[in-house]
C-alpha positions, 0 to 999 in steps of 0.5 A: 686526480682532478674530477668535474668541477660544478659551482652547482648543478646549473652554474660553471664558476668564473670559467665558461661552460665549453672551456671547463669541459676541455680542460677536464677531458685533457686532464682526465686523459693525462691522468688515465694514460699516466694509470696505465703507464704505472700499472703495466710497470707494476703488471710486469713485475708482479704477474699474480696482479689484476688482469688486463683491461686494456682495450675495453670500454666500460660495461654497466652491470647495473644502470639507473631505474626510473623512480617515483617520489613518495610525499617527501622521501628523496630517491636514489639512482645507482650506476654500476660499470666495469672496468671504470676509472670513474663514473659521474652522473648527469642529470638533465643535461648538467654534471652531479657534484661530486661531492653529491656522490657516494663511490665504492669500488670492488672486485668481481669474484668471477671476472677478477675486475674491479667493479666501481659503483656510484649512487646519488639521491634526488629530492622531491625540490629538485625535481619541482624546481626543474622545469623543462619540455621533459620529464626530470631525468639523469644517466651515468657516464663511465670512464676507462683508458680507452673511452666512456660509456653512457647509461639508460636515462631513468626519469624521476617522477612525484608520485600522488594519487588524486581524491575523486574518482573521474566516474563512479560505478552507479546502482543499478536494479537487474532481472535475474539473468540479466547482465550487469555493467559497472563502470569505474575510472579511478582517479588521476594518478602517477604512477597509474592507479591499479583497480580492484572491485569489493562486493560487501567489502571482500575482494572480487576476482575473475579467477575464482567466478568464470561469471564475473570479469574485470576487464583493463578498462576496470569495468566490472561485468557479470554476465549472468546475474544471480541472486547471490549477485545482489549487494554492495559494490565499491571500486577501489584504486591504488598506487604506490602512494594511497588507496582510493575508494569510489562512492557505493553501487547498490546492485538489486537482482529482482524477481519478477513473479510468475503465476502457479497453475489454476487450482481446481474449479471449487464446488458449485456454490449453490445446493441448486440451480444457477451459481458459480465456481471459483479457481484460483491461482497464486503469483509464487511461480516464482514469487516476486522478490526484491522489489520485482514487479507482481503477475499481471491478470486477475487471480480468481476466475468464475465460472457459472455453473449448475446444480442437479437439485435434490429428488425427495423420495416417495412411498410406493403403493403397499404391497398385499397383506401376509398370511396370519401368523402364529402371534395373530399379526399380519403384514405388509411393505412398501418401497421409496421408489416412486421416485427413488431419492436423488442428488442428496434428496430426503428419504421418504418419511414414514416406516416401510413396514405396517403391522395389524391384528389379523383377529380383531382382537380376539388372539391374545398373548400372556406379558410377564409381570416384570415387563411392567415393572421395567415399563413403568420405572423407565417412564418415571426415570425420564419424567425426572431427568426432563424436570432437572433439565427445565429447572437447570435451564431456567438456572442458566438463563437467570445467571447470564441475564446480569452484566458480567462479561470481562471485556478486556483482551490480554493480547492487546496489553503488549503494545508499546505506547509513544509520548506525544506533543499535546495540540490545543483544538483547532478553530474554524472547523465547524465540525469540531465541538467547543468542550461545553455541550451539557451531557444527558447521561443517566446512570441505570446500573452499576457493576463492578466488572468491566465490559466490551462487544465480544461481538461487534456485529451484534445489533442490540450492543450498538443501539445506542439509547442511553437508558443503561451505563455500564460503570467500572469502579476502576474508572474504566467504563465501556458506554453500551447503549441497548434496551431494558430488555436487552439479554447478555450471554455469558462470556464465549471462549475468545474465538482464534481467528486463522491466517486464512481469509475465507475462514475468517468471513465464514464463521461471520456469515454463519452470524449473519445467517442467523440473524445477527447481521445487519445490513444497515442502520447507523446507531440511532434511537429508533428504528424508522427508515431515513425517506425523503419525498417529492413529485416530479414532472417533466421538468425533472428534479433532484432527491437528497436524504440529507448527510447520507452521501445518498441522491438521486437525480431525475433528468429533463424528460424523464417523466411525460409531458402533463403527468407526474409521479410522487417519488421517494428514495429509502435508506433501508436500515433495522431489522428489515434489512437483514441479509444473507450475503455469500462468501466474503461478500461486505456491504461497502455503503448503504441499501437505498431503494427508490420508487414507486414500483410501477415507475415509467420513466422515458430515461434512466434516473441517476442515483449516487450512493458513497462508499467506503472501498479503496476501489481496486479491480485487483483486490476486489469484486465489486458488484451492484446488487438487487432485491427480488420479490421474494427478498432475496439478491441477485446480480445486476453487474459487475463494476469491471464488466460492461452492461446494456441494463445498467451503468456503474461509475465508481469514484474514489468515494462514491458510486454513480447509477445509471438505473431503469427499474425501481427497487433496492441496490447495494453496492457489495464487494468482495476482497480477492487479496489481503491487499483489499482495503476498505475505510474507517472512520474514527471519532472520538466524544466526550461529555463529563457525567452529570454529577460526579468526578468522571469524564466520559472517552467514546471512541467510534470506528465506522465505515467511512461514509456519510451515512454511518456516521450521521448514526454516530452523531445522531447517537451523541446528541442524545448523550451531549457529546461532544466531538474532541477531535476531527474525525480521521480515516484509517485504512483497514485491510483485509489482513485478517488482523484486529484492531486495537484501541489505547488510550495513552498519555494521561496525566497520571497526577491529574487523572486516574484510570484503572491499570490493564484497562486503557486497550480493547480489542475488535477482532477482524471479523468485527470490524470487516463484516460491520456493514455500515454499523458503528463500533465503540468503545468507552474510557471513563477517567477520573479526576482527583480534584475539582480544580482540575479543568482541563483533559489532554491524552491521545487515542490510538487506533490501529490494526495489527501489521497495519496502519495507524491514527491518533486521535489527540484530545485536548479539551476544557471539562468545566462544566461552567466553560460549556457551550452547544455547537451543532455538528454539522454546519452545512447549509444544505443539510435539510434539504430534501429535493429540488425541482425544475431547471435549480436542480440542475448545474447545466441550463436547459437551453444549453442542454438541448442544443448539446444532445442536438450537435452530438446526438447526429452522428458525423462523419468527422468524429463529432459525436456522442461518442467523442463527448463521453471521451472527453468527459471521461465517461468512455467505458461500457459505451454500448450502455449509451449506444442503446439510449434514444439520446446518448448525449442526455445520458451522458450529460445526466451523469455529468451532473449527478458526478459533479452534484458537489462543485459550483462550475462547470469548468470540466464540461467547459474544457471539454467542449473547448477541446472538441472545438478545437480539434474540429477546427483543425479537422475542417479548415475549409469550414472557416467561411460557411456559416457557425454551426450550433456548435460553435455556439455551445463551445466553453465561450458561451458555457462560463465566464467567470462562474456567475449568473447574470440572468435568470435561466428559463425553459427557453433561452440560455442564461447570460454569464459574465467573464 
């Protein structure tokens, strides 16, 4: 039988198309009936034959599937018909080759027909080769005696999977609660990609949580989110060809942290009288977590509160005398009534009975013998015991007079050390020395155990007179500097310090009670006062104790027309300035006192005092406080509450007053969390010891202002010190933690330091209750040869679970390389006071016609209130209100604010703002005659900064600009 013909599957040979398919079809049809002729000859001479087909069209038992292509594997479509002559394929319109299929023929167990089946493979070539306005297809056509049958067409598509997903799910930070949305669309693909989640890479399925859903969007929801939500997500698409992963979405469920209940209202903290009672209360209801925000509000409260005060009792009047009794006596009695003890009182001193002979002496009883015997041997045993007491303690005393303290601590020998690259000194730094000043060091005594401040708060361990050196023979040298006749106790048990902050200040304050504490004074060789003095007048003036941070501004005015006053301004240091502060309370700069006590002033005088407090109204109290006559301190205000008697600015660095009445102040504060920071200052010196191989490290942590530092380097100019590196500020919290000082990274081959003595540890109280008193430490290394002329280490100093500095040294210790280079270069640092219209940044012409604008109160808003806004001094504004000139006020604080910097471009924007929105506020003003504001705006203020003319009393200098 003759099949379709193809000269390949586009082609029809020599023949045409249309005359090929004619010509086949009759073949086919001769060639049939002649099949059928033969075998229903054939059927009537064998009966057991196949059945009869006749009058039946093909029936496909199985046709064609669509298909996809993998990477380079061809396909193969199957057809499968019964009854068929033949079957031939057809794809896109054209026959198959015949010689491109493979035919089997079988019989149908159940019908008893021959089944033909046809198959064809298709490759990934023919299927890019074609290009048509359809997808590649193909179907069978049957053949039988009576017709053809055709089958389904199956399309053949290249399956791929493209690499980037059209979106990626993104991270997301959700409240608990909350609901989380991940949206995912994978990427282009045939046939379309299937989409699945991974959380930390395990399946996600909507089947085993009702909280989550996957949606045929392929988004992923979690209607509620749970902790156990938190994690990583990845969407992930597949099809038959690769698998793809999206990028990662890091899903955070927070917490956000709610307040306990308030604790009980803490005892009232004074024995008597006025005082205060605390509560407080913690944000763990629940704690903040993963990243949630913290309870807002304040976690202490206050409360004032009063103390009954303590009754001591008193004796009644003695009751009558009793009858004589047998042994000669009489007796009587009173009764602590009159008033009876109350509210913890003392009871009444004195016996409550009283004895007397009732016959003047004349009754007399017989005492055994032995009863003298026992008297006098118990009064001779007492006489002994007393003796051995007095000689044991002046043994005592004798034994612990010498130095023999063992001064390092074992805990702090567990740090780990890290190398470091080396950096030479850095020019141009007029604080940093030149390795050359020549030291002054003289060696008192020598002992062979080494020391360290037990108790850092102990006054007599920081003087700083370099009378006595406590040398180590291991080359480690702790640098004292006290007295002669300074006394050092014996070693004291190492104190443990609890993770619980008031325990830790309590066992300070109970020092500072007994006088150990001291307020003030920064290391020096002597115990006078820092003072400074001047007379002012109505012109007013400016007072300065130099390098302390400490000034105070008389305003214009301030002192009636044809008087004067001889002021001055005191740092209180020494033993003067002991104190006894309350709880947790700190000192966070320096006590300064002004007057003299019978001042009158028309307006508040402007004192400036730095600090060393990372001001944050959550972590901490701060307050001002004041001397009473009976030198104990009281308050006068809170910085975060406002008040009419006084004014308090708190800068970054330093605090701005606004006072009327002379006396001390401090500025206290008191640490409400562990997050209360407060800063040190570190310093390292250096001098070589006259006279032999050693080389002197003195490391300084003080608080970080001004004046405690001025002690510092007042203290190394009397030992030729020498500054190694620039100071550098360490942030200290109120962790209860300690702080740890090591030295690292010495030349080993050039410089030998005794092991186990390179860490020294301060413990916290030491260093938080140091109130503006120095801490020091000393290394002392030894070189093996003259030669060597140069020192290079690091100096760490950190607090444990806290902040970090290194301190990098590297300096020349030839003697012959020295040279003497001042500590401080400022150019103004012996300057005391300023007098008249020089002291002040605004002229006095200027000056006034501001207090005349805003002074007089306008209905557009143009007033005093307005200026205080826009110089950023809109706080306890009623402070302002009750002066007899706001804007005088304001402007005082102005200048003490800005004492440091050159121009007075903040004020100038100021006005040229208030100027502008007056402008737009009253354009029908255009026409009518300037007012004195407009001349005062920032035109008239400051050009370019430079003083052309010279200010008087009475007209406004001339600026060019």
């Amino acid at each position: 039988m003759a099949y379709p013909r193809t000269a390949g599957r586009g082609g029809m040979g020599a023949l045409s198309k249309g005359r090929y398919l004619s010509m086949t079809g009759l073949l086919l049809l001769v060639c049939c009936a002649a099949r059928v002729i033969s075998k229903g000859a054939a059927g009537d001479a064998q009966p057991d034959a196949l059945p009869s087909a006749q009058g039946t069209l093909p029936h496909f038992i199985q046709e064609p599937e669509d298909a996809y292509i993998v990477k380079s594997n061809p396909i193969k479509l199957r057809c499968r018909a019964a009854p068929a002559l033949q079957i031939f394929f057809k794809c896109n319109g054209e026959w198959v080759h015949q010689n491109e299929h493979f035919s089997h023929e079988y019989k149908d167990l159940n019908t008893g027909l021959k089944v033909r089946e046809v198959m064809i493979n298709v490759s990934r070539q023919q299927v890019e080769d074609f290009h048509g306005p359809e997808d590649y297809w193909c179907l069978c056509v049957a053949w039988s005696h009576l017709g053809t049958s055709k089958s389904r067409k199956a399309t053949v598509r290249i399956a791929y999977l493209r690499k980037n997903f059209e979106q990626d799910p993104q991270g997301k930070e959700v409240p608990i609660n909350g609901m989380i949305v991940l949206h995912c669309r994978p990427p282009e693909g045939v046939p379309v990609a299937e989409v699945e989640w991974l959380k930390n890479e395990e399946l996600v399925s909507s089947l085993t949580d009702d909280n989550i859903d996957t949606r045929a969007d392929h988004n992923l929801i979690i209607n509620e989110a749970r902790l156990s939500d938190s994690g990583n997500y990845t969407c992930l698409a597949s099809n038959i060809v690769a698998k793809r992963r999206s990028a990662t979405a890091t899903v955070i469920v927070f917490v956000n942290g709610g307040w306990s209940l308030w604790t009980e209202w803490s005892a009232c903290n004074v024995p008597c009288g006025r005082g205060v009672q605390k509560r407080s209360r913690t944000c763990t209801n629940p704690a903040p977590l993963n990243g949630g925000a913290f309870c807002e509000g304040m976690s202490v409260q206050k409360i004032t509160c009063n103390a009954l005060c303590p009754i001591d009792g008193g004796w009644d009047e003695w009751g009558e005398w009793t009858i004589c009794s047998s042994q000669c006596e009489k007796q009587r009695s009173r009764e602590c009534n009159s008033p009876a003890p109350r509210h913890r009182g003392k009871m009444c001193e004195g016996s409550s009975e009283a004895t007397e002979n009732c016959t003047d002496g004349l009754c007399t009883q017989s005492m055994d013998s032995s009863n003298d015997v026992a008297l006098y041997s118990g009064l001779g045993a007492g006489i002994i015991a007393v003796a051995i007491l007095v000689v044991a303690v002046m043994l005592y005393r004798k034994n612990h007079s010498e130095y023999g303290v063992d001064v390092i601590d074992s805990s702090a020998l567990t740090g780990g050390f890290q190398s470091f690259n080396f950096k030479t000194t850095r020019q141009g730094n007029p604080l940093l020395l030149n390795s050359s000043m020549q030291p002054d060091l003289t060696v008192g005594r020598t002992y062979s155990t080494p020391l360290c401040f037990q108790d850092g708060t102990d006054k007599e361990l920081f003087d700083p007179l370099p009378d006595i050196k406590v040398k180590v023979q291991s080359s480690f040298m702790v640098s004292l500097g006290v007295a002669e006749r300074a006394e050092f106790r014996a070693k004291a048990p190492a104190e443990t310090f609890p993770r619980d902050l008031s325990r830790d200040y309590s066992s300070t304050m109970d020092r500072r009670k007994k006088g150990l504490l001291t307020l003030n004074g920064p290391i020096s060789s002597s115990k006078e006062q820092l003072r400074t003095t001047s007379v002012f007048g109505h012109p007013g003036g400016r007072l300065v104790v130099p390098n302390t941070g400490v000034s105070l501004l008389v305003p214009h005015g301030a002192v009636a027309e044809n008087m004067s006053w001889e002021m001055y301004m005191v740092i209180n240091q020494g033993e003067a300035s002991v104190q006894t502060l309350e709880g947790c309370e700190i000192l966070l700069g320096p006590e300064v006192t002004y007057g003299p006590p019978g001042l009158d002033l028309f307006c508040p005088v402007a004192m400036t005092i730095a600090h060393c407090a990372e001001v944050d109204a959550e972590n901490w109290n701060i307050q001002l406080k004041r001397k009473t006559q009976d030198s104990k301190w009281e308050e006068v205000m809170s910085i975060e509450e406002e008040s009419t008697s006084c004014y308090c600015l708190m800068d970054s660095s330093s605090c701005h007053l606004l006072l009327d009445q002379p006396g001390s102040y401090a500025l206290v504060g008191e640490p409400l969390t562990q997050a209360a920071v407060k800063r040190l200052k570190l310093a390292v010196f250096g001098s070589m010891e006259a006279g032999s191989m050693n080389y002197s490290l003195r490391v300084y942590c003080v608080d970080d202002t001004p004046h405690a530092f001025q002690g510092v380097v007042a203290a190394e100019k009397t030992r030729g010190g020498q500054l190694l590196e620039e100071p550098k500020m360490l942030p200290f919290r109120a962790n209860t933690f300690s702080l740890q000082v090591s030295i690292q990274d010495v030349p080993q081959f050039l410089w030998n330091i005794k092991p186990f003595t390179t860490c020294q540890e301060f413990s916290f109280p030491q260093v938080w209750c140091s109130n503006q008193q120095p801490l020091h430490c000393a290394f002392s290394l030894e070189r093996y040869s003259p030669a060597t002329a140069q020192l290079s280490c690091k100096i760490s100093v950190r607090q444990v679970k806290g902040h970090e500095q290194i301190l990098q040294v590297y300096t020349a210790v030839d003697e012959t390389e020295k040279e003497s280079v001042p500590f401080f270069m400022q150019t103004d640092c012996t300057i005391t006071s300023q007098m008249g219209p020089k002291a002040f940044k605004i002229p006095l012409s200027i000056r006034q016609r501001i207090c005349a604008t805003f002074d007089t109160a306008n209905a557009k808003g143009k007033d005093w209130q307005l200026l205080a806004q826009k110089l950023h001094l809109d706080r306890n504004l009623g402070y302002f209100a009750k002066q007899q000139s706001p804007s005088a006020v304001i402007l005082s604080l102005w200048e003490a604010r800005h004492q440091d910097t050159a121009d007075l471009d903040s004020l100038a924007s100021a006005l040229e703002e208030i100027g502008k929105i007056h402008s737009k506020s009253s354009p029908k003003d255009q026409d009518e005659p300037e007012s004195d504001f407009n001349h005062i705006e920032a035109g008239s203020l400051c050009g370019t900064g430079k003083l052309t003319g010279e200010k008087t009393e009475d007209s406004a200098p001339e600026y060019t600009g």
